[in-house]
C-alpha positions as CSV (number, residue, x, y, z in Angstrom):
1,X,141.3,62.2,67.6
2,X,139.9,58.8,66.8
3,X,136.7,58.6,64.4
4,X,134.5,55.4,65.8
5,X,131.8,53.7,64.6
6,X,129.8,50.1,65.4
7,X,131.9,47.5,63.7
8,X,129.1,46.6,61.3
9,X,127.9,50.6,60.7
10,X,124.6,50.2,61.9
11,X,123.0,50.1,65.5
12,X,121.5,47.0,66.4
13,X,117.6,47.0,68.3
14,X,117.2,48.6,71.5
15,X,117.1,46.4,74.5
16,X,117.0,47.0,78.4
17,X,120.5,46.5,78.5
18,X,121.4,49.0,75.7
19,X,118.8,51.4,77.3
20,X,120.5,51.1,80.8
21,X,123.9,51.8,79.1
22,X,122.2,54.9,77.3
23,X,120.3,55.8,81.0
24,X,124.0,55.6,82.4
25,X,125.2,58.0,79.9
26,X,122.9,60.3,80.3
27,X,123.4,60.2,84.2
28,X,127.2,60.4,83.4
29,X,127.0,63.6,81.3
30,X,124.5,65.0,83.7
31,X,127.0,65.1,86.5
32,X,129.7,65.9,84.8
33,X,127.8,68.7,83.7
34,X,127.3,69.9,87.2
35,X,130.2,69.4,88.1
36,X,131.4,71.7,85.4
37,X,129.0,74.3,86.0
38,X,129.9,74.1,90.2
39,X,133.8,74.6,89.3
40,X,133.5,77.2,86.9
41,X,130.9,79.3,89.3
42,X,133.1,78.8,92.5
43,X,135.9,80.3,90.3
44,X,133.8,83.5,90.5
45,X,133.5,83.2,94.1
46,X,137.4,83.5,94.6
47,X,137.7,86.6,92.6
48,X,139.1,84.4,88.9
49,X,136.1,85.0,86.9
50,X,137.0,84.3,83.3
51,X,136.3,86.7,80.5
52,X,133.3,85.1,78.1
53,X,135.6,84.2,75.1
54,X,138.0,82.1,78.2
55,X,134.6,80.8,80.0
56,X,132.9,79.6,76.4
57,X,136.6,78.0,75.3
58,X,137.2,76.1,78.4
59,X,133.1,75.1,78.3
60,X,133.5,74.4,74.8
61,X,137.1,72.0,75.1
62,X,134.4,70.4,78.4
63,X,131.9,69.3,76.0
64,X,134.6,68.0,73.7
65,X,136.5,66.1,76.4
66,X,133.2,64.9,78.0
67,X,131.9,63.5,74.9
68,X,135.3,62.0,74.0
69,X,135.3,60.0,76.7
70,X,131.9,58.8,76.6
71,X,132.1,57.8,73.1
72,X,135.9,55.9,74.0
73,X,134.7,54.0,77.3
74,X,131.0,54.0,76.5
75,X,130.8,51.7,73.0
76,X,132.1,48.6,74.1
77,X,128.1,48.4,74.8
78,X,127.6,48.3,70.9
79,X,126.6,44.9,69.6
80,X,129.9,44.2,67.4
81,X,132.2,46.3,68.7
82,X,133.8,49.4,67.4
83,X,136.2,50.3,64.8
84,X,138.4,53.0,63.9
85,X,137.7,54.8,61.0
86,X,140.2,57.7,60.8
87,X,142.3,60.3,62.4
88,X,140.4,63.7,61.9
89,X,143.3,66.1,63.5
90,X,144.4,66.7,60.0
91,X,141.0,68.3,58.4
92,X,140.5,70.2,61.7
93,X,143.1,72.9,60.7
94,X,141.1,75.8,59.7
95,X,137.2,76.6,60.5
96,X,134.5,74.8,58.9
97,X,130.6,74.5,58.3
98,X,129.7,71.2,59.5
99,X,126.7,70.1,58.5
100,X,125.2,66.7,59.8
101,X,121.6,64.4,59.8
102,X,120.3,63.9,63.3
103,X,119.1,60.3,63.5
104,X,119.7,59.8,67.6
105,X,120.9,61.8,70.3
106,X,124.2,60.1,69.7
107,X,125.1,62.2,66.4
108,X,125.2,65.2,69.1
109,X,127.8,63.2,71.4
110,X,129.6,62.4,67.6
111,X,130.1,65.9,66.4
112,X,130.5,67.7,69.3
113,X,133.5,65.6,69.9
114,X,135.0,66.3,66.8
115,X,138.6,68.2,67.3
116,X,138.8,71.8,67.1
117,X,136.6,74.2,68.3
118,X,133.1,73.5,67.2
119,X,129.5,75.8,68.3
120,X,126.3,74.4,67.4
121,X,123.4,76.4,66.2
122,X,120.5,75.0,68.5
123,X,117.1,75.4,69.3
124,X,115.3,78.1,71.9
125,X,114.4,74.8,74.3
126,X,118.0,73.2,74.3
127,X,119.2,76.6,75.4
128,X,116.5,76.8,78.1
129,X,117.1,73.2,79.9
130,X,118.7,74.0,83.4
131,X,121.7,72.1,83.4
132,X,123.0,71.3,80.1
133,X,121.3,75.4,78.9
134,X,124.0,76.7,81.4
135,X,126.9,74.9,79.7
136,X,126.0,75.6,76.2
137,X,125.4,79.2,76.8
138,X,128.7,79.2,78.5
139,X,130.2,77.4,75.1
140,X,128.6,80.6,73.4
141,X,126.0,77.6,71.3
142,X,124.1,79.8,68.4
143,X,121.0,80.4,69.0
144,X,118.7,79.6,65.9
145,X,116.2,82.5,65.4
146,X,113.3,81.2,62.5
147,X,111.9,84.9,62.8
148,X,115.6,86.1,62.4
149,X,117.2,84.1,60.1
150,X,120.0,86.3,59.0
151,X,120.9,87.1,62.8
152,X,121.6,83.8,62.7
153,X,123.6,83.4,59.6
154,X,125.7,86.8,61.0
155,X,125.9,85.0,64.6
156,X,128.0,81.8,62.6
157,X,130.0,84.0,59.8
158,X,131.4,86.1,63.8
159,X,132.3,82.2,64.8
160,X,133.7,81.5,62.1
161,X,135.6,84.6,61.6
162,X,136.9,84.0,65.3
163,X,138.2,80.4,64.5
164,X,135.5,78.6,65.0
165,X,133.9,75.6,63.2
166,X,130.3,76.1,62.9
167,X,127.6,72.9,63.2
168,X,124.5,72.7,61.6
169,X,121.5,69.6,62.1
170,X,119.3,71.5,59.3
171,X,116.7,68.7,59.7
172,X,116.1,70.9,63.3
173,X,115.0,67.3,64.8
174,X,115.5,63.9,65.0
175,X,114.5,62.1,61.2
């Protein structure tokens, strides 16, 4: 997998263009999404219901594959281009804690595209949302508990355990 970033490392000033680009995205992912969540339910209807560890890998490798594309056709946008910074297959060997600032939405799209099999822990309301909830509960997402902070904690050490990275945003929000 190929690491990208802006060609001068920074993001330049919104503008309507850049904010139709990110509308499109959105709108992209969104059906997608659907489309996803339509396959994967007709699948029941035929009698080929996936197990839960099958249903969260294939929603899981979805997100990956969704976000990879978006970040491959979707940064010519970026003022400056894009550059490669590195080939990741090599660190994505064994699990890992990931742990990551959350400046934009677009650090999401980043790490969730990383190779490998990555769960985020997430917030109550991103689990809740009607479309996207549906696909991360399907990818078997972490639930953050604050009241429950060692459910948690157990929750990543079982993902982990079963081969899966694990990715925190420990800011909880956008800085």
């Amino acid at each position: 997998m190929k690491l990208f970033l802006p060609a001068g490392g920074r993001f330049g000033i919104v503008t309507w263009l850049s904010a139709l680009r990110a509308g499109w995205t959105i709108f992209t992912l969104t059906t997608q999404t659907i489309g996803y969540l339509v396959a994967s339910r007709a699948s029941a209807l035929v009698g080929k219901k996936p197990d839960a560890a099958t249903r969260g890998r294939i929603a899981r490798s979805f997100i990956r594959d969704a976000f990879n594309w978006r970040i491959e056709h979707g940064l010519e946008s970026v003022r400056g281009g894009i550059r490669r910074l590195g080939d990741l297959d090599s660190g994505t060997k064994r699990p890992a804690i990931l742990v990551a600032n959350h400046q934009s939405l677009f650090d999401i799209v980043l790490m969730a595209s990383l190779p490998g099999d990555v769960v985020v822990v997430v917030k109550k309301w991103v689990l809740a949302t009607p479309i996207m909830g549906t696909l991360l509960r399907d990818a078997e997402y972490i639930l953050t508990d604050a009241g429950n902070p060692m459910g948690t904690i157990d929750q990543c050490a079982e993902a982990l355990a079963r081969g899966r990275s694990v990715l925190f945003f420990p800011e909880g929000t956008r800085s």
